[in-house]
Every structure is written in structure tokens, then in C-alpha cells.
N, C-alpha and C positions, 0 to 999 in steps of 0.2 A: 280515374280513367284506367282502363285496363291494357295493356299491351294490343296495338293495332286495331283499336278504335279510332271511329271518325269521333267520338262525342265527350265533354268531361261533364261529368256533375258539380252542378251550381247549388251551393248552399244559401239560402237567404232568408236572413235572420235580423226580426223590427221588434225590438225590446223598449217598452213603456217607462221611461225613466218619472214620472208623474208620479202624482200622488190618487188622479184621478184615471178613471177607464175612458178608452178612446175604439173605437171603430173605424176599423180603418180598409181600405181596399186594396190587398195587397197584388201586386203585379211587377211584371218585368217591362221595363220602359226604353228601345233600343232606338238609336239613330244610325238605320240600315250602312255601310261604306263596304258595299264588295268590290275584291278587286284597289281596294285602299284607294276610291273616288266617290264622290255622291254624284248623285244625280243620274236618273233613266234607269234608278232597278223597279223593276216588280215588288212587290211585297203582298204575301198572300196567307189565309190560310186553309188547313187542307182538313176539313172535317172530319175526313174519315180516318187518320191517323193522328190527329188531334197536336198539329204542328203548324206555329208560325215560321215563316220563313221570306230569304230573299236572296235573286238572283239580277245579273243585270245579262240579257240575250246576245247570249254572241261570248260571254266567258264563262269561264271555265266553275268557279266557285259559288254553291251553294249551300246558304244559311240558314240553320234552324235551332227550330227554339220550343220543348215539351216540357210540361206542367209533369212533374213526376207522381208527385204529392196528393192526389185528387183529378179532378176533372178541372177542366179550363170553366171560366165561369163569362170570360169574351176575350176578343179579338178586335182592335181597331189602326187604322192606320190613316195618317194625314201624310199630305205634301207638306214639305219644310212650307214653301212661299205663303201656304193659308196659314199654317201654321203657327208660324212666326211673324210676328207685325215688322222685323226686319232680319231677313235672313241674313245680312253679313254681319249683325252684332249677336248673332245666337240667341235672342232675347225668347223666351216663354214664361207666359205665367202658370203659376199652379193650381187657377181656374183650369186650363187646358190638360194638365197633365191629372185633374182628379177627374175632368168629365174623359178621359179618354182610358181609365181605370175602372171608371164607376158605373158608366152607363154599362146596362146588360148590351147583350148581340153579337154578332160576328160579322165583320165590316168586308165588304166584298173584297176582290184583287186589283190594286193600284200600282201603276206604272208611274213615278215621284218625277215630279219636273228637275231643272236643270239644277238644283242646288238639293234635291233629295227628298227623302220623308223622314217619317217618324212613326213608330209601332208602337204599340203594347199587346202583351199573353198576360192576362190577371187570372191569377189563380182563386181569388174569392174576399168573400169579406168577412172581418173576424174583428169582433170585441175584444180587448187585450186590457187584463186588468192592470191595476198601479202595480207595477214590477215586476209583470210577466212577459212572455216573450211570444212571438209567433214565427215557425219555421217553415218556409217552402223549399222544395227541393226541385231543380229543374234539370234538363238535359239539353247542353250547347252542341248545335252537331255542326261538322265541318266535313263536306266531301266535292264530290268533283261533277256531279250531275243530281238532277230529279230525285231518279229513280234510286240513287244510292243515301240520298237524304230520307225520301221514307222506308227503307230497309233499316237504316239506324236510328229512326225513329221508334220501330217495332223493336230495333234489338236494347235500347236502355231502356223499353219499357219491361222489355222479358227479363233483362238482368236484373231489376228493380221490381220488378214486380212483386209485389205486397213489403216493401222494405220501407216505403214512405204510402203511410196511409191515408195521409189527408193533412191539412194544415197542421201541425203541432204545436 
């Protein structure tokens, strides 16, 4: 992060300790809490700036989330209560978190019921042979409204711009 930025860069790195190749969908997997509560944020994302994010109406901080690395490859977002077969034990299977990675698309804008939702931004999918590695690189931005999320959205992709070329 640079002096008076809203945003840090996220390093994210899935090393094949196997002997065999695996394929895998890499993405970022967030449980929204703006505001340090769940429940009643939005959770959207914005095509044209190519940013997940989430805000709850009526405060002040807004979150987001850019694929530095390449292009987003989707966007999905559930309500914790569908979600989860019991929201007070946190319980999710990894049925859920590989179709909410794996399935292509970009999932419209959801307002999370009383106990929240759940996101992902996947950046793509990528065969990793026995002992290699795969690198994504993303940008976490933090500011105080909308319009200043996608300003810092544009500004870590101009700072970054051709520094991370694609999965590595």
C-alpha cells in the first residue's frame, strides 16, 4: 500500500503439494461485515470497473474487492440463511463454496438478510501441476462512499497496471 491510499494489495498463493495435477477455481471467498455487523448490506458488483463490493445504506464504509491479475472470470453472492443450513453454527459445505467459485456469471445485487451473506470475485481456473504454484493478485479497497470506491478502484488498477499479468 502506498502512503494515502484507500486500497492494499492482496497476494494469493495455492501451491500443489501432490504428486498429482489438480484444477482448480481460484477466487476470493468474503463474509460481507461493514460497519463490524452482518446483516442488511448490499453486496454488488460493478461491471464497468470490474469490482465486488459491499455497503450497508445509511453508513458510512464501503468495500471492495478487484482482480488485479487478469479479468474477473465471475461474481456470486448468497444470503448467509440460504446459505447455510444453520446460520448460528456457521456450518457450509464445500459443495457450496466450489459451485459459488465454479459456476461462470455475474450474480445481480443482493441486499443479505438479518444474519448476512456471502461473496466471491474468482479470478479463473487454472491447472497446477504436482509442485507448482498459482498466484493471484487482488486489490482490498476501503473508503467512505460509492463514488470514492470506484476512483480506487481505477487508481490500483493504473498503479498496477501490467505488473500482474494474469494468474501466475
Amino acid at each position: 500500500s502506498w502512503h494515502n491510499d484507500d486500497f492494499v494489495i492482496a497476494k494469493y498463493t495455492v501451491t500443489n503439494v501432490n504428486t498429482s495435477s489438480y484444477t482448480l477455481f481460484l477466487g476470493v471467498f468474503g463474509i460481507p461485515k461493514p460497519s463490524n455487523a452482518y446483516g442488511g448490506e448490499t453486496v454488488a458488483y460493478d461491471a464497468t470497473k470490474k469490482v465486488a463490493y459491499f455497503f450497508r445504506t445509511g453508513e458510512t464504509p464501503h468495500i471492495g474487492v478487484k482482480v488485479l491479475s487478469g479479468e474477473p472470470s465471475s461474481f456470486h453472492v448468497l444470503d448467509w440463511d440460504v446459505y447455510s443450513p444453520n446460520p448460528d453454527a456457521d456450518e457450509a459445505t464445500d459443495s457450496t463454496r466450489y459451485q459459488m467459485t465454479a459456476i461462470p456469471g455475474f450474480d445481480a445485487s443482493l441486499t443479505a438478510g438479518v444474519d448476512g451473506g456471502a461473496m466471491s470475485l474468482n479470478a479463473g481456473e487454472r491447472t497446477i501441476a504436482a509442485g507448482d504454484s498459482a498466484t493471484v493478485y487482488y486489490a482490498v479497497i476501503f473508503t467512505n462512499s460509492f463514488s470514492d470506491l470506484l476512483l480506487e478502484a481505477d487508481s490500483s488498477q493504473t498503479r498496477y497496471n501490467g505488473t500482474f499479468t494474469g494468474i501466475e
